[in-house]
C-alpha positions as CSV (number, residue, x, y, z in Angstrom):
1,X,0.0,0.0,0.0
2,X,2.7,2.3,1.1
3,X,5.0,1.5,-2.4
4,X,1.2,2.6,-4.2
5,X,0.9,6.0,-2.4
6,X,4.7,6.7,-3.0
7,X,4.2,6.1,-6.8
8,X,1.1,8.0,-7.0
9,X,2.7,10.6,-5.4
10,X,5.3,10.7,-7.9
11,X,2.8,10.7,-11.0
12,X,1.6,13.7,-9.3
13,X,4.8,15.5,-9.2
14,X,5.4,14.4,-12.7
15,X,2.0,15.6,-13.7
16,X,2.1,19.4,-12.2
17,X,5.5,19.6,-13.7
18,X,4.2,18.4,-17.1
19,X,1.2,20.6,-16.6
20,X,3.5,23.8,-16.7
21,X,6.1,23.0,-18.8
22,X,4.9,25.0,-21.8
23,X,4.9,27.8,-19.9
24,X,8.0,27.7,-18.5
25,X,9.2,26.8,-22.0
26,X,7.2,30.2,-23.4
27,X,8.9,32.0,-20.6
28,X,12.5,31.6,-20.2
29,X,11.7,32.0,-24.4
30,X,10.3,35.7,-23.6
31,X,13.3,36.3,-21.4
32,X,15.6,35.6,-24.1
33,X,13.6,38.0,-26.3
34,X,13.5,40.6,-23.8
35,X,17.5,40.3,-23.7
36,X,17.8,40.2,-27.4
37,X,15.4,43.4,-27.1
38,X,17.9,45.0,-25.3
39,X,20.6,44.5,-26.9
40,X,19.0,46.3,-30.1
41,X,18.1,49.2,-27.7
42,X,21.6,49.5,-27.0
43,X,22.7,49.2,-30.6
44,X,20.4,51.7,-32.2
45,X,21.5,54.1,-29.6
46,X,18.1,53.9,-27.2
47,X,21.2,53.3,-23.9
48,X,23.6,56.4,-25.2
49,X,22.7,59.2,-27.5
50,X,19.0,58.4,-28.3
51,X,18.5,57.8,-24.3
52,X,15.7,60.5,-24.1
53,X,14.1,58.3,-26.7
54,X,14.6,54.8,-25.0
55,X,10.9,54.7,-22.8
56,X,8.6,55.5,-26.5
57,X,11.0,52.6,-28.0
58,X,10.6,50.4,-25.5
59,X,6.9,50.8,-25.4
60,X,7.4,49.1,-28.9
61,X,8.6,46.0,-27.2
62,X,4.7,45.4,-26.8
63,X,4.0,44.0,-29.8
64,X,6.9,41.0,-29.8
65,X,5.2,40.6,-26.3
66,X,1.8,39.7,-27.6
67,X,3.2,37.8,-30.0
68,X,5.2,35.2,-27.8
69,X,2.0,35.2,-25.4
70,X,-0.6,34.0,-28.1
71,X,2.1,31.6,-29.5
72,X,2.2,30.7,-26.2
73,X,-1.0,30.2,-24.9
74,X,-2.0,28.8,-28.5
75,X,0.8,26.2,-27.8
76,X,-1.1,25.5,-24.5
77,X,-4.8,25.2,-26.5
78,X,-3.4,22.4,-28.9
79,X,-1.5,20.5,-26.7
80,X,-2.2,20.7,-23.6
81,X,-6.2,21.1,-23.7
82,X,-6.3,19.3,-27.1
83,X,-7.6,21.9,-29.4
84,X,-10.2,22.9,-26.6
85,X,-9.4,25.9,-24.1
86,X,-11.9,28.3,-22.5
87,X,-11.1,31.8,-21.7
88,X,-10.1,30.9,-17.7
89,X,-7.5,28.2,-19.1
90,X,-6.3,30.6,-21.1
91,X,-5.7,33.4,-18.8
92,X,-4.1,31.1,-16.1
93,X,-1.4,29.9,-18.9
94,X,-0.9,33.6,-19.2
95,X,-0.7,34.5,-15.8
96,X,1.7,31.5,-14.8
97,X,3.9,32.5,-17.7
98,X,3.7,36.0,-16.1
99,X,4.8,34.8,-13.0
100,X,7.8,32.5,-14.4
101,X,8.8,35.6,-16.2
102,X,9.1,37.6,-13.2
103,X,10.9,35.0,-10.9
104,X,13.2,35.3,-14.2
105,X,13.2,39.2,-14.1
106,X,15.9,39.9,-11.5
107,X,18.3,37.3,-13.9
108,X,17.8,39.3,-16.7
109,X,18.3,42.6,-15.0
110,X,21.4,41.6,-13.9
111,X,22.3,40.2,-17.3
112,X,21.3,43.6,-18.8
113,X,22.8,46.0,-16.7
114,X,26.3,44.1,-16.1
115,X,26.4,42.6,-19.5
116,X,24.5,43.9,-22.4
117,X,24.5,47.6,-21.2
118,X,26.7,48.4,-18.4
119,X,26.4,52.3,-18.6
120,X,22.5,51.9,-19.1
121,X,22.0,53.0,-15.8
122,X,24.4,55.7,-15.6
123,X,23.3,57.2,-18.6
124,X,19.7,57.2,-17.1
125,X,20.4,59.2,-14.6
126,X,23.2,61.7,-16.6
127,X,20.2,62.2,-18.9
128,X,17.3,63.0,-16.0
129,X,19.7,65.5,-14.2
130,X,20.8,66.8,-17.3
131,X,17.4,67.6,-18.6
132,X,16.5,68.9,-15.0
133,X,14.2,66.5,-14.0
134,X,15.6,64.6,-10.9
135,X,18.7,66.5,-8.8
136,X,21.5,64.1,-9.1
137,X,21.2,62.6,-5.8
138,X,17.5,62.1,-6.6
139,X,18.2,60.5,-10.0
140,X,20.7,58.2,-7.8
141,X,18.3,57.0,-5.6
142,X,15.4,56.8,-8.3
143,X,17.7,54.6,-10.8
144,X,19.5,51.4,-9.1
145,X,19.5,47.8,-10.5
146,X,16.8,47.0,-7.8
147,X,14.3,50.0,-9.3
148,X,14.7,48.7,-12.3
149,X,14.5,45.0,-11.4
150,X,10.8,46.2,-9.4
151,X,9.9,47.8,-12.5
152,X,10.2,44.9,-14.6
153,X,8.7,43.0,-11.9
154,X,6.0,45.3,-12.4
155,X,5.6,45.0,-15.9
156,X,6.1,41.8,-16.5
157,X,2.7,41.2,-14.5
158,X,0.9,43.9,-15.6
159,X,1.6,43.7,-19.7
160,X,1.5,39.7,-18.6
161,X,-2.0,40.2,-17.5
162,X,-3.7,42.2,-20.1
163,X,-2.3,40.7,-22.8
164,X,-2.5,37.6,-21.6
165,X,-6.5,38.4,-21.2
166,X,-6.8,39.3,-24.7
167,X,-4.8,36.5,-26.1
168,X,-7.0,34.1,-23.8
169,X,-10.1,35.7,-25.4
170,X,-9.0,35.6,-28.7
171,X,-7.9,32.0,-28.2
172,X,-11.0,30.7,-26.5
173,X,-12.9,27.7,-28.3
174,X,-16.0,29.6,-30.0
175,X,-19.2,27.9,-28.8
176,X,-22.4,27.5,-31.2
């Protein structure tokens, strides 16, 4: 009896991790973006000389972000739920994925700032005292790796929630 409780607890482990996997597979996919995101912020100029521009490009960053999350999520309706997903399954994929993302978030900070664009931060706040709107020891405190690390945190749940929302409903399994 004890040997059958012990294996069904393993087919339950086995299960919740199978149950997931796509989304961790769409998220640590969306991290990579995000990185590779960066880096073309920081070669078109958006981390040095174009730095006042960086926020209105990064906005663009948006549509990419839909993009992984219906590929996602429609990944999730075929094989997960077999073709057949309601707008609740759909959201909680999106959601989880969100979540993945931001236990992700302070990785790719890290890689970002120390990595992709060192002087990123620097920049940041050169620019904001420069065009007078933080003093400098306000633009010091305002821009650290951990404020941006929250911020992402931030984002990653809110974008990761609406889109995900829309992408659930556009997903859903139409009903006659």
């Amino acid at each position: 009896m004890l040997h059958f409780i012990v294996n069904l607890r393993h087919q339950t482990k086995a299960y919740q991790m199978k149950k997931f996997s796509i989304e961790f597979k769409w998220a640590i996919i969306t991290t990579i973006i995000f990185l590779a995101w960066m880096t073309l912020e920081k070669q078109l100029g958006f981390h040095t000389e174009k730095i006042k521009w960086e926020p209105l490009f990064n906005i663009l960053y948006i549509f990419p972000l839909f993009l992984l999350y219906f590929l996602a999520v429609r990944e999730k309706k075929i094989k997960f739920y077999n073709g057949t997903m309601n707008w609740k399954q759909g959201i909680i994929s999106a959601i989880v994925i969100s979540f993945i993302i931001v236990l992700f978030s302070p990785i790719a900070q890290f890689i970002l700032h120390e990595f992709i664009s060192p002087n990123f931060l620097t920049n940041t706040i050169n620019y904001t005292v420069e065009s007078k709107k933080l003093s400098l020891e306000e633009a010091k405190e305002y821009t650290t790796l951990s404020s941006s690390i929250w911020k992402n945190i931030s984002d990653s749940l809110s974008f990761g929630v609406v889109i995900g929302a829309i992408v659930a409903y556009l997903l859903k399994t139409k009903t006659n």
